[in-house]
C-alpha positions as CSV (number, residue, x, y, z in Angstrom):
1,X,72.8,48.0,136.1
2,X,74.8,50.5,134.5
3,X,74.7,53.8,132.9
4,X,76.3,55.5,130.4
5,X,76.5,59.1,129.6
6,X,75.5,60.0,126.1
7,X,77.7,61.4,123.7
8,X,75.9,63.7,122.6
9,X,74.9,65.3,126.1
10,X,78.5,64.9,126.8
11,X,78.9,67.5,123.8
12,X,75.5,69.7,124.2
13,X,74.6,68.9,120.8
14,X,71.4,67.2,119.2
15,X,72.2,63.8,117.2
16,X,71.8,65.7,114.2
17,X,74.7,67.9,114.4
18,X,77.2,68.3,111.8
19,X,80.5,68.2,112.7
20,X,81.1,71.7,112.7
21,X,78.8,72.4,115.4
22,X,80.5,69.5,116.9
23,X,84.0,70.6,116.6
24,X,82.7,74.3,118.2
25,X,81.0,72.6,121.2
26,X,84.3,70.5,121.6
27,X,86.6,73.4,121.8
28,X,84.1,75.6,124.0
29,X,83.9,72.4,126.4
30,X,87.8,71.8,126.7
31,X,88.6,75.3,127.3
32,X,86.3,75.1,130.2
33,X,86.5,71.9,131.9
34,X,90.5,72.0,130.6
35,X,92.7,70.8,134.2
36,X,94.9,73.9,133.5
37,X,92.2,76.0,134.0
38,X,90.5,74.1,136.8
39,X,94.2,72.9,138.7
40,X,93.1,70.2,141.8
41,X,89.5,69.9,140.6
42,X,88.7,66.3,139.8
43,X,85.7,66.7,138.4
44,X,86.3,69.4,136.3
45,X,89.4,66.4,135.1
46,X,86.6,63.9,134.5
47,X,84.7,65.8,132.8
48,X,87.7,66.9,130.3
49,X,88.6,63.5,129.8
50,X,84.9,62.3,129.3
51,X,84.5,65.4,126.5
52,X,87.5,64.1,124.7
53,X,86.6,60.5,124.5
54,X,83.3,61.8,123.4
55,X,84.4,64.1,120.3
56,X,86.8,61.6,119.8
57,X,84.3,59.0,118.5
58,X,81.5,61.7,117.4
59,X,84.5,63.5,114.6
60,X,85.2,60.3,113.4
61,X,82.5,59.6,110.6
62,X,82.4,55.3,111.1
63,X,82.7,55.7,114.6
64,X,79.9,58.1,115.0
65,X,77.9,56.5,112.7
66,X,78.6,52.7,114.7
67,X,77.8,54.7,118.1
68,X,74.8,56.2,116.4
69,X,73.6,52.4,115.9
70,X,74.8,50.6,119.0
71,X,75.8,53.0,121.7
72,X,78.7,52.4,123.3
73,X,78.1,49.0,123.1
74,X,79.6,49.1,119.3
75,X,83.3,49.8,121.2
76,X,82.9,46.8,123.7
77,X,84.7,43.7,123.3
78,X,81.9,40.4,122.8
79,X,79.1,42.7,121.5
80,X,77.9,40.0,119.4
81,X,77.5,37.9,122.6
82,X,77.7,34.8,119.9
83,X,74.6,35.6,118.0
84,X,74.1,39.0,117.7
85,X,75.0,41.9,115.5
86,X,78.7,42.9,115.9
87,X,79.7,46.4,116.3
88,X,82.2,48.4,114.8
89,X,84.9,48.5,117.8
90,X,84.5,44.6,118.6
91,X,87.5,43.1,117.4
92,X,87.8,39.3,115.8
93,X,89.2,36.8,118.3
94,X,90.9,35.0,115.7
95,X,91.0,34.6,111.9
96,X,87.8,31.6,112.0
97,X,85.7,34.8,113.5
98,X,86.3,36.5,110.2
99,X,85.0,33.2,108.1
100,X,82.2,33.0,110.9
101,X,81.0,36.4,110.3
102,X,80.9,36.0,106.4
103,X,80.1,32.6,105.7
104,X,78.5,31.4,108.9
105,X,79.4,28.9,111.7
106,X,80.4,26.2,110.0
107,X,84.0,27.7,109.0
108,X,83.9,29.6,112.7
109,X,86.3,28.6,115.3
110,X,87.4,24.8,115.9
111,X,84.7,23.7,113.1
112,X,82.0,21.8,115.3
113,X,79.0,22.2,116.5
114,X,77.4,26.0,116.5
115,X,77.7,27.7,120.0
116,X,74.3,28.4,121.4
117,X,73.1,32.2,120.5
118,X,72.8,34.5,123.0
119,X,69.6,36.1,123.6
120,X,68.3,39.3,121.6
121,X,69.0,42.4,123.6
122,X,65.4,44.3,124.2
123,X,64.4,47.9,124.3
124,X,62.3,49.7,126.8
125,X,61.5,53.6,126.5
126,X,60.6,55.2,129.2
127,X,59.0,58.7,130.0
128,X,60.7,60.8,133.0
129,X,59.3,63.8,133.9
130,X,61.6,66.7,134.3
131,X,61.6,66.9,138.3
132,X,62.4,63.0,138.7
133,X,65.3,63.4,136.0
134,X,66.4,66.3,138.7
135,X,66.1,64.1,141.8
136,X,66.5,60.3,140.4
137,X,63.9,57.7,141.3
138,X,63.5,54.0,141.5
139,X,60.7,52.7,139.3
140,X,59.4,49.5,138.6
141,X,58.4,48.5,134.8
142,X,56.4,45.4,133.4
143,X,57.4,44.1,130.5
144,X,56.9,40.4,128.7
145,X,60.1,38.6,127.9
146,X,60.8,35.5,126.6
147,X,62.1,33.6,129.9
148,X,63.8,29.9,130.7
149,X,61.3,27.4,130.9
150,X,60.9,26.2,134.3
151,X,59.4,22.6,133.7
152,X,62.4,21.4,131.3
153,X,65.3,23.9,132.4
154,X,65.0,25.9,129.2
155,X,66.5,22.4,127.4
156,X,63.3,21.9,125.6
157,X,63.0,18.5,126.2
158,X,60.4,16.6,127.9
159,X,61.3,16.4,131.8
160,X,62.4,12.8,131.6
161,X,63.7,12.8,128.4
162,X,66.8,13.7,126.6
163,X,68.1,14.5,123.3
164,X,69.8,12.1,120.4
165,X,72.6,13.0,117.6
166,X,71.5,14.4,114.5
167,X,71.3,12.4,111.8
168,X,71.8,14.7,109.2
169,X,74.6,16.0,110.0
170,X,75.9,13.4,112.2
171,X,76.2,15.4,115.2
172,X,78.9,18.0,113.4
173,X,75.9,20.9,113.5
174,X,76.6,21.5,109.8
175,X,76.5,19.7,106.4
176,X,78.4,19.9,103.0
177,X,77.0,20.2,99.8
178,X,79.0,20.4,96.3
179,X,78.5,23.2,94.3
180,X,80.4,23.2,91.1
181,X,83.9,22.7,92.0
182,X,83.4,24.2,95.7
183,X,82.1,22.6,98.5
184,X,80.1,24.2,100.7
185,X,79.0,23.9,104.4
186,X,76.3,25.2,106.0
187,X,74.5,25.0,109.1
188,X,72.2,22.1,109.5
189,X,68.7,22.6,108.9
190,X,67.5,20.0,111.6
191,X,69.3,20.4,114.5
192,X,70.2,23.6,113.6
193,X,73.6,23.7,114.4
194,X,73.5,22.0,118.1
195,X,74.6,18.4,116.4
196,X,71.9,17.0,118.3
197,X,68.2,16.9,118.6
198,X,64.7,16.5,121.1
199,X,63.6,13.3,120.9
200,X,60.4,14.6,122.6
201,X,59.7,18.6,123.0
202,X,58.3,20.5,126.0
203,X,54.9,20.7,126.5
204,X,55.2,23.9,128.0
205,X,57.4,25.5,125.4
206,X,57.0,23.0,122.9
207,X,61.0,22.3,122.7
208,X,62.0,26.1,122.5
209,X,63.4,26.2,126.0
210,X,61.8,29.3,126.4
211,X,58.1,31.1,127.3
212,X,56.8,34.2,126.9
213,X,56.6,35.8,130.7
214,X,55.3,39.3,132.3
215,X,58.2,40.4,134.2
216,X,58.0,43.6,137.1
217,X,61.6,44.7,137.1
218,X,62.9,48.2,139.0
219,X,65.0,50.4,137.5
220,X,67.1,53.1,139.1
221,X,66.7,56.4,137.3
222,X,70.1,58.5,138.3
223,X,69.7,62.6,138.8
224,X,70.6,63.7,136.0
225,X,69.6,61.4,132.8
226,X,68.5,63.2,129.8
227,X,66.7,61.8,127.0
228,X,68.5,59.5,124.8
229,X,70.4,58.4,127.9
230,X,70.3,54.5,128.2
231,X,70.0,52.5,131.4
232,X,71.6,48.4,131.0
233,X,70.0,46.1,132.4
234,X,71.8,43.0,132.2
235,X,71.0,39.7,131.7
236,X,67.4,40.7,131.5
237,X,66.9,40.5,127.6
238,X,65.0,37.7,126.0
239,X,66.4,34.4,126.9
240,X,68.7,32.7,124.7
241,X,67.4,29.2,123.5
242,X,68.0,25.8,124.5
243,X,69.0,27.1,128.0
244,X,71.6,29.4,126.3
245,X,72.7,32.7,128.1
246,X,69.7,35.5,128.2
247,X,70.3,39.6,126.7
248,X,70.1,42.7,127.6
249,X,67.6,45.1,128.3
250,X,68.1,48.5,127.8
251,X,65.8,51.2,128.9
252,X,65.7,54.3,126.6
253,X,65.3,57.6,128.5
254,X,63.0,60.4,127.3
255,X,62.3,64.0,129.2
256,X,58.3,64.9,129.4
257,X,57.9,68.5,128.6
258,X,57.8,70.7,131.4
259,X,55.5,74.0,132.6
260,X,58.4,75.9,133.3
261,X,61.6,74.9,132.1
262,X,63.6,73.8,128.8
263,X,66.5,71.7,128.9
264,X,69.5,72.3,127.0
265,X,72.0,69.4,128.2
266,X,72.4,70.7,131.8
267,X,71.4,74.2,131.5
268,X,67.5,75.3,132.8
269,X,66.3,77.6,130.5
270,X,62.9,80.0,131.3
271,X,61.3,82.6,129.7
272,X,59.8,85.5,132.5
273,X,57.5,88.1,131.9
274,X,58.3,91.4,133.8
275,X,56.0,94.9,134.2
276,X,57.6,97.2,132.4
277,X,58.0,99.3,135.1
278,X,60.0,96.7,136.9
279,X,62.2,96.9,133.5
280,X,62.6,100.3,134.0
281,X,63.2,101.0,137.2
282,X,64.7,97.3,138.4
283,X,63.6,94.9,141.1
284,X,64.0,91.2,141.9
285,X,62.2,88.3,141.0
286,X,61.4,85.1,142.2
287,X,61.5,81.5,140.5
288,X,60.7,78.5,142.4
289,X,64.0,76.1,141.3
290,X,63.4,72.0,140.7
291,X,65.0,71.0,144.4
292,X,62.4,73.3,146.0
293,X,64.6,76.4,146.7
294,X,63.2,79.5,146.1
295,X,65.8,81.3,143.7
296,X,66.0,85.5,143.8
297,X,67.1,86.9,140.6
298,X,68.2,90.3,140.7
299,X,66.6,92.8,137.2
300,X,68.6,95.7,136.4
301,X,67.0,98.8,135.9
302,X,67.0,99.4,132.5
303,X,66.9,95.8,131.0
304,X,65.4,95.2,128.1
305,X,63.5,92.4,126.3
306,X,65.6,89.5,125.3
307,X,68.1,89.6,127.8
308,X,69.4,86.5,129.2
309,X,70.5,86.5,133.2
310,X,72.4,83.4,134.3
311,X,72.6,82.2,137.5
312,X,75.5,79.2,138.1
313,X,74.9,75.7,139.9
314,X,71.2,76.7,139.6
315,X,70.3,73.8,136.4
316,X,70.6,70.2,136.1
317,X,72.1,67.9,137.8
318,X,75.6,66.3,135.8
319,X,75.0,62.7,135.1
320,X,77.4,60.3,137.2
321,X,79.2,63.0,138.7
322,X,79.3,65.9,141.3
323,X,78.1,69.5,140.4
324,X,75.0,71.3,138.7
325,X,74.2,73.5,135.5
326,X,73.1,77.0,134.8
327,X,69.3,78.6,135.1
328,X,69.5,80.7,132.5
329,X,66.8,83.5,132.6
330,X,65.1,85.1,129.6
331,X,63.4,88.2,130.2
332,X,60.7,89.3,128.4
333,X,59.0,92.9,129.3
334,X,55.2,92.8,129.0
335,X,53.4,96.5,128.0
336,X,50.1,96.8,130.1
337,X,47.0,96.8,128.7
338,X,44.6,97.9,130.8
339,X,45.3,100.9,132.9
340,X,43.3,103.0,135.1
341,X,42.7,106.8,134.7
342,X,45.4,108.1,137.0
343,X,47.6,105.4,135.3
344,X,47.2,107.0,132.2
345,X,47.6,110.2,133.9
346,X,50.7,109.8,135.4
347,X,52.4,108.4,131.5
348,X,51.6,111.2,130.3
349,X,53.3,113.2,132.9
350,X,56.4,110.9,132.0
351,X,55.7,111.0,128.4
352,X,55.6,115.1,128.4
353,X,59.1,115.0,130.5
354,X,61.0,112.9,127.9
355,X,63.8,113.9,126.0
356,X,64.6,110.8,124.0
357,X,67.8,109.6,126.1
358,X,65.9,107.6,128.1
359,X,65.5,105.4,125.1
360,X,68.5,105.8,122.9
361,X,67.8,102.6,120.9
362,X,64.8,104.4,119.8
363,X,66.3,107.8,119.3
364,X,69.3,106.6,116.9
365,X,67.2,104.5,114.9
366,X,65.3,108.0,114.2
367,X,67.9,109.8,113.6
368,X,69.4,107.5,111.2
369,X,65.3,107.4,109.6
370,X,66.2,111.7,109.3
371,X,69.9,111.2,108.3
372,X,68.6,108.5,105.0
373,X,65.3,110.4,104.0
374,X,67.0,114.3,104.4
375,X,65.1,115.1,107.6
């Protein structure tokens, strides 16, 4: 199993970011994690590099848009695994893989019998809430999969029996056909390109080599995955046929919406309502954080709605490596509603005593209302 940090969340950008907003988040990112800055810190080094390999693919517009299709599997040697699709960064082995690609298998490599495919890679999405994301769990999924037949070894034969040359195509997997002054080959529609047939299919699978199976499988969720992150799970794909190699599974993260916090990439983001007498006069608060700790958050007196208070090491956890995010506090100052007698009392009081510098937001924007309409 293995994990991969998104590109993306590397970047703290949604997938629909143009490449401005790219290009800002780039240079915001370097700055910060740059090893100049950060001398003897290997994380802060990793994180650099990973950044750079990240806005390196993302600014690039048939890079991004192969990643955007295949992940990082696009920029991986064998994607194709010898059936499937092949992505932008997998190179051709030699100059038959270019004929193989366009005109199939019969011009491909040393020009006999077609390779077995590789099974079809499978998607799973799964739904995390918030605190596992934070802590990491190991859960187990059930999903049905096309799986090796047991009672002929996933040859699709008959146990007992075997299989015979093709005799279409003479056991050559493909046959030629003349087509005005061309001649064409193509892959043979009997055997389909294995130069050989069953002489007697599989009860079981009925000579696919292959049967639909309910699978339990666990999965290790790392602290730290957001959604779009993917989890590999290889070699548990759909089986390849005829006993051929199986594919991948992938599972497909996604966060559940949580009571109290937003996520933006690593940063924790909550909105608190304060008395307004708190606001004025200042205080601490209290916020119960996602590993259990109780964090204290000092208010100035004085702060006003709007105002963002950040406390570091406090958010998510980084995927794959050491260190934590920001909380990132919003307050928001709530007028009472319902006040008692001597509440009302004692406002007055304060209301009688005020000069209008205790609130000069509200005092210039009266003054400029005098200064436009001539007092």
């Amino acid at each position: 199993m293995s994990v991969e940090a998104d590109y993306y969340e590397l970047l703290e950008v949604t997938r629909t970011a143009d490449d401005a907003a790219i290009k800002s988040s780039y240079r915001k990112l370097a700055m910060r994690w740059h090893p100049d800055k950060n001398p003897g810190d290997a994380d802060a080094e990793a994180r650099f590099k990973a950044i750079s390999e990240a806005y390196d693919c993302l600014k690039d517009p048939q890079k991004r848009a192969a990643y955007d299709r295949f992940g990082h599997e696009a920029f991986k040697q064998g994607m194709s695994g010898g059936g499937g699709e092949q992505g932008a960064g997998a190179g051709f082995s030699d100059l038959g893989d270019i004929f193989e690609t366009i005109f199939g298998s019969a011009f491909g490599g040393g020009g006999g019998r077609q390779q077995a495919r590789r099974g079809a890679d499978l998607r799973y999405d799964m739904e995390v809430s918030l605190d596992d994301a934070f802590h990491g769990k190991q859960a187990e999924i059930e999903i049905e999969v096309s799986a090796k037949c047991e009672p002929c070894d996933g040859s699709g034969a008959e146990p007992g029996t075997g299989t015979r040359r093709c005799n279409l195509c003479g056991g050559h997997g493909h046959v030629r056909a003349q087509q005005g002054f061309f001649m064409v080959e193509r892959t043979c529609p009997t055997c389909h390109g294995r130069g050989e047939v069953i002489e007697k299919p599989c009860r079981s699978c009925r000579g696919e080599g292959r049967v639909d199976t309910p699978q339990k499988l666990e999965v290790n969720i790392p602290p730290g995955v957001d959604t779009g992150t993917r989890i590999r799970l290889a070699g548990k794909g759909e089986a390849g046929p005829f006993g051929s190699p199986p594919g991948d599974l992938y599972i497909f993260i996604h966060i559940k919406r949580h009571n109290v916090f937003e996520r933006e990439g690593t940063t924790l983001v909550t909105r608190v309502p304060i008395a307004f007498t708190t606001a004025a006069l200042g205080g601490e608060i209290e916020i119960p954080g996602l590993d259990g700790e109780r964090i204290v958050i000092d208010i100035p007196a004085g702060i006003q709605s709007g105002k963002q208070l950040r406390k570091r090491g406090a958010g998510m956890p980084v995927l794959q490596a050491r260190g934590r995010g920001d909380l990132v506090i919003e307050i928001m100052v709530e007028t009472p509603t319902k006040l008692s007698a001597r509440q009302k009392e004692l406002l007055r009081e304060l209301q009688e005593t005020e000069t209008g510098d205790e609130t000069p937001q509200s005092k210039g924007f009266f003054d400029r209302i005098k200064e436009a309409f001539g007092g």
